[in-house]
C-alpha positions as a Markdown table, in Angstrom:
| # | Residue | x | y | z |
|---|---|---|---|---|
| 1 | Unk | 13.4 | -9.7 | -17.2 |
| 2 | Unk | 16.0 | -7.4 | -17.8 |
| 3 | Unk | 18.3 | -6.1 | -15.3 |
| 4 | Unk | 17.4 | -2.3 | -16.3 |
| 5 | Unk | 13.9 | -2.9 | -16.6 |
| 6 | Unk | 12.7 | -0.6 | -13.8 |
| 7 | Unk | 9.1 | -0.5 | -14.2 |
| 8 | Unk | 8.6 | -4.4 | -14.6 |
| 9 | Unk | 10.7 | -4.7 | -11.8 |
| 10 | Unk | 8.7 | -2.5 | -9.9 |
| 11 | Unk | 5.4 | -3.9 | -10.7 |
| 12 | Unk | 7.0 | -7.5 | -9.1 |
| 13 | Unk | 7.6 | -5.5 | -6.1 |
| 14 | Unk | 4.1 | -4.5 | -5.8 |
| 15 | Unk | 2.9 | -7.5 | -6.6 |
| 16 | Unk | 4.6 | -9.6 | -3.6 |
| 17 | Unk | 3.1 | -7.4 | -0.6 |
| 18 | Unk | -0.5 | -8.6 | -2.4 |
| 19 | Unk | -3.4 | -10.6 | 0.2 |
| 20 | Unk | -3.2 | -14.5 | 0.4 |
| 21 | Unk | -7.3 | -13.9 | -0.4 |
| 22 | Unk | -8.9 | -11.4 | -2.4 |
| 23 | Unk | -11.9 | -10.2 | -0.6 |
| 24 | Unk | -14.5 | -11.3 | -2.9 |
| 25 | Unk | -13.0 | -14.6 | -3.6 |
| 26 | Unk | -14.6 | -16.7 | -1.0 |
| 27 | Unk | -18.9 | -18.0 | -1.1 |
| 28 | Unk | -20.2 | -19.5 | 1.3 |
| 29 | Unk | -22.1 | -22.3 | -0.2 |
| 30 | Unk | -26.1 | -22.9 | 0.9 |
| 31 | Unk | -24.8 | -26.3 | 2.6 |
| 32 | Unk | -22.4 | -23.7 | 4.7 |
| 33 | Unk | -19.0 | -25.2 | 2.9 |
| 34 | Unk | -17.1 | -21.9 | 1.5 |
| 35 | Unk | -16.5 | -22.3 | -2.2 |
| 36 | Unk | -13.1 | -20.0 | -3.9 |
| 37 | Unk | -15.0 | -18.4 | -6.8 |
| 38 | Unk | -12.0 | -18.7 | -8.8 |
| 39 | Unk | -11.2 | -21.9 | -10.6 |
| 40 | Unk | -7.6 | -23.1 | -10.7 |
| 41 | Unk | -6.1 | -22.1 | -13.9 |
| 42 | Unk | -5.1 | -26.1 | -14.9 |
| 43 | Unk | -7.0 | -28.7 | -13.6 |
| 44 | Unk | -4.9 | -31.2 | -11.0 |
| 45 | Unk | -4.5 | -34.9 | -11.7 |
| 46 | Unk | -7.7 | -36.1 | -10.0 |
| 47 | Unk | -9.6 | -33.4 | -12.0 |
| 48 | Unk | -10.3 | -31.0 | -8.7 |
| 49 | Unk | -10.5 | -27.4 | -10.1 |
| 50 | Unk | -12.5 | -25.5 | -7.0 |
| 51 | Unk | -11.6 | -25.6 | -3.8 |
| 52 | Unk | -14.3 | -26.2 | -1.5 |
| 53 | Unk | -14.0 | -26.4 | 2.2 |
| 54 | Unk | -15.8 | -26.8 | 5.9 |
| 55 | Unk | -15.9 | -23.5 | 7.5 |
| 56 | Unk | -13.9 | -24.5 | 10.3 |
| 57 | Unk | -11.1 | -25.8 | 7.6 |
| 58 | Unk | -11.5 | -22.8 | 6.0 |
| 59 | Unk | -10.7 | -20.7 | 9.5 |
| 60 | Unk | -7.9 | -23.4 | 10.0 |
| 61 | Unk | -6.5 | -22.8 | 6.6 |
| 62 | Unk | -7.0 | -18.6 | 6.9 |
| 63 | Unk | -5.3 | -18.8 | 10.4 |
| 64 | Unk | -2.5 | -20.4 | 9.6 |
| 65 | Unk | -2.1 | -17.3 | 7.1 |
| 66 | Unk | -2.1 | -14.4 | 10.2 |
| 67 | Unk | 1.6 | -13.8 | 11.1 |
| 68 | Unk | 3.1 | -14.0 | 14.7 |
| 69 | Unk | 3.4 | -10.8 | 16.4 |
| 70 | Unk | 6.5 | -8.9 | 16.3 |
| 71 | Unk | 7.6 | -11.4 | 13.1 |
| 72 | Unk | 9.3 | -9.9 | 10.3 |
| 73 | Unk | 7.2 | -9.9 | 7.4 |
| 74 | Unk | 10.0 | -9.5 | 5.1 |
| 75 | Unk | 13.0 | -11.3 | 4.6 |
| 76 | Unk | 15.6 | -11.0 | 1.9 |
| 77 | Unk | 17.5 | -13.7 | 1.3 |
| 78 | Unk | 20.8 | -14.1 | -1.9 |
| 79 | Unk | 21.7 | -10.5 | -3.3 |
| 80 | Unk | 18.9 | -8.1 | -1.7 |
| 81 | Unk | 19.3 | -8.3 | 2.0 |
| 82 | Unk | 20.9 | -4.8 | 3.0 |
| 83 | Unk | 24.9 | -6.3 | 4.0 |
| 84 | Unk | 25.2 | -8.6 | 1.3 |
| 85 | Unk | 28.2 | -7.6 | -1.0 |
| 86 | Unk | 26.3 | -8.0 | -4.4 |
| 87 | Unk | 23.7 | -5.7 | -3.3 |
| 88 | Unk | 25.4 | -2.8 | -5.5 |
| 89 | Unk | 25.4 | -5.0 | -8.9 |
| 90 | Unk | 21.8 | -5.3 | -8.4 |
| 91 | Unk | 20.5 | -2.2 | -6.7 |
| 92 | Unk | 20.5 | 1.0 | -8.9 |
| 93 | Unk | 21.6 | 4.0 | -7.9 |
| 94 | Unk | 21.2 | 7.3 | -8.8 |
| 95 | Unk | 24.3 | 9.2 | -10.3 |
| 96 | Unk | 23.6 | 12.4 | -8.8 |
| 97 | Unk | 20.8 | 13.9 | -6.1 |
| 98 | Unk | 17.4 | 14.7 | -7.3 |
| 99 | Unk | 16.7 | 18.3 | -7.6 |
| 100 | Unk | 13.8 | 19.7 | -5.4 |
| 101 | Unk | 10.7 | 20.3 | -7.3 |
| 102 | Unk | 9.4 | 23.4 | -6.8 |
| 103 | Unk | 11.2 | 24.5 | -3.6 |
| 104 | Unk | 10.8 | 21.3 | -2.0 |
| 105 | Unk | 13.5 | 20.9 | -0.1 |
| 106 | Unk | 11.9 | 17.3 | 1.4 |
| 107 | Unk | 13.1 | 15.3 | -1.3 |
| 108 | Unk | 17.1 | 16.5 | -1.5 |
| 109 | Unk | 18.2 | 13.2 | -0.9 |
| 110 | Unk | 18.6 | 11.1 | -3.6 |
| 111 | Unk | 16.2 | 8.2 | -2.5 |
| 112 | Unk | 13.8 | 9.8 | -1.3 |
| 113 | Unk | 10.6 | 11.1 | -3.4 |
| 114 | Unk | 8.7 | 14.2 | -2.5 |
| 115 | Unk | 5.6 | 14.0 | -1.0 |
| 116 | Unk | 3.9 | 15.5 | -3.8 |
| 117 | Unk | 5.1 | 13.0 | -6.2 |
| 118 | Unk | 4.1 | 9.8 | -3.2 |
| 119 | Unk | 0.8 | 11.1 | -3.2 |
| 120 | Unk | 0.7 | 10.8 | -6.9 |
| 121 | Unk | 1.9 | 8.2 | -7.2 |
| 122 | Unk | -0.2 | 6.0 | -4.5 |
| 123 | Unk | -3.5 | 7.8 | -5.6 |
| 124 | Unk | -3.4 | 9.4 | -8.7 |
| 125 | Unk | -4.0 | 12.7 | -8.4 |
| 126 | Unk | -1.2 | 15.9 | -9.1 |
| 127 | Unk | -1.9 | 17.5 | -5.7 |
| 128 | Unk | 0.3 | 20.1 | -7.1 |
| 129 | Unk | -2.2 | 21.1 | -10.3 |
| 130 | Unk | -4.8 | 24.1 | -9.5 |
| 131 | Unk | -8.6 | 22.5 | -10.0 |
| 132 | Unk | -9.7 | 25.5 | -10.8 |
| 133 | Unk | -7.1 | 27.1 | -13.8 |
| 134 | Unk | -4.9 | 23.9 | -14.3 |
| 135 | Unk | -1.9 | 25.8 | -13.3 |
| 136 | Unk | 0.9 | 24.8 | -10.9 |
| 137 | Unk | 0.9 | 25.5 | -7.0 |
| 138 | Unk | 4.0 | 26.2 | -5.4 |
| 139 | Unk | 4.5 | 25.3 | -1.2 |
| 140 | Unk | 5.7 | 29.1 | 0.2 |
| 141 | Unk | 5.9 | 27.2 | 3.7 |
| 142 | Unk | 6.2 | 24.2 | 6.2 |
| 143 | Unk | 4.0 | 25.5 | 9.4 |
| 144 | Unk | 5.0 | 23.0 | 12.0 |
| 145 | Unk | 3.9 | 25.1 | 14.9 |
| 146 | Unk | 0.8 | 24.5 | 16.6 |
| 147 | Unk | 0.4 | 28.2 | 18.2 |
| 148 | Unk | 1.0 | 29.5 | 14.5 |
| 149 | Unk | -1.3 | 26.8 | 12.6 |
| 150 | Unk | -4.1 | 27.8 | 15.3 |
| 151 | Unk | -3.9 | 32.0 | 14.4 |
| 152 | Unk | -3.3 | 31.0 | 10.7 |
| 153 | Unk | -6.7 | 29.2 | 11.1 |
| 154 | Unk | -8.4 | 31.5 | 12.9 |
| 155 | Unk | -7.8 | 34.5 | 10.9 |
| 156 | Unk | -9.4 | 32.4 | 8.1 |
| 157 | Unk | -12.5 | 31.7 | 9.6 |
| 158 | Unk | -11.7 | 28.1 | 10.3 |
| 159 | Unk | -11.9 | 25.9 | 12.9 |
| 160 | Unk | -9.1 | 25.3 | 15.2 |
| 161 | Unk | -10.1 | 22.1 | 17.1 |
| 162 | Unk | -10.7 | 18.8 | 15.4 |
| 163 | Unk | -13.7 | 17.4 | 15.0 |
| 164 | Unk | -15.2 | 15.0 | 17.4 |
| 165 | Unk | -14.9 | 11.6 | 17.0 |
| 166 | Unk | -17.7 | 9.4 | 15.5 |
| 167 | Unk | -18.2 | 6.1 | 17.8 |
| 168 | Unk | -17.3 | 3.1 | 16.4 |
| 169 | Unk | -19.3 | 0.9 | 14.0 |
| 170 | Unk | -20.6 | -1.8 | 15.1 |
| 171 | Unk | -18.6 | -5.0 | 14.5 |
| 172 | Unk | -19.9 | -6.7 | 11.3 |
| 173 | Unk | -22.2 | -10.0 | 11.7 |
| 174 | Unk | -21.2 | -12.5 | 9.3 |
| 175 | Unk | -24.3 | -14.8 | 8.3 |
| 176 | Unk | -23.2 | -18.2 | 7.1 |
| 177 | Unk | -26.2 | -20.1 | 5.1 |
């Protein structure tokens, strides 16, 4: 991988945060053994290609996965933790600040993104683009008061208390046969 190769570099970084298991991954078998759907990619010397396991091994093997609490999850290690000195060869940096998009003055800093652009970047959608005429919307303000949100609200007709709370679902049964 080349050094300036942003975007392949970026897809490694959002690969690593990835599950130890996929949630459709595991079967349980009729015998109640839990099968991995997948097979392994090469088969190992004594031909195993499946994983198949007890269900209390299974549990074992899954809790051995759950960290600590309070245990960093991350830890950088060579050039990438934040004091080591060839952190700046590595790390790119932008030249100059970022311009605010449209009037947003939340992403002025350099490394930081706007919120428009997080949100389309974590779910695809341009929050910013009109549904109805395709056009763009520009913000005209940041209401951060709660007395002023509440008249804004009610001079629109809308409610100004949140909605109840739904109770809880009930807690999944998990059949094993």
């Amino acid at each position: 991988m080349d050094a300036d190769d942003r975007e392949r570099l970026e897809r490694l970084v959002r690969y690593i945060p990835r599950p130890a298991l996929a949630q459709g991954r595991p079967e349980v078998r009729g015998d109640g053994k839990v099968k991995d759907k997948r097979s392994l990619r090469l088969p190992w010397r004594d031909g195993t290609r499946v994983f198949v396991f007890d269900l209390l091994t299974f549990l074992e093997r899954l809790v051995a996965l759950v960290p600590h609490p309070r245990e960093h999850q991350w830890t950088y290690f060579g050039v990438l933790p934040p004091a080591s000195p060839l952190r700046d060869a590595v790390v790119q940096h932008s030249p100059e600040p970022r311009q605010p998009a449209d009037g947003d003055d939340s992403c002025a800093r350099a490394n930081r993104r706007c919120w428009a652009e997080l949100l389309e970047r974590t779910f695809a959608v341009d929050v910013l683009r009109c549904p109805k005429c395709g056009g763009r919307r520009h913000r005209i303000a940041t209401i951060t008061d709660p007395i002023v949100a509440r008249k804004i609200l009610l001079h629109l007709g809308l409610r100004d208390e949140p909605p109840e709370l739904a109770p809880a679902r009930p807690e999944p049964q998990m059949r094993f046969a």
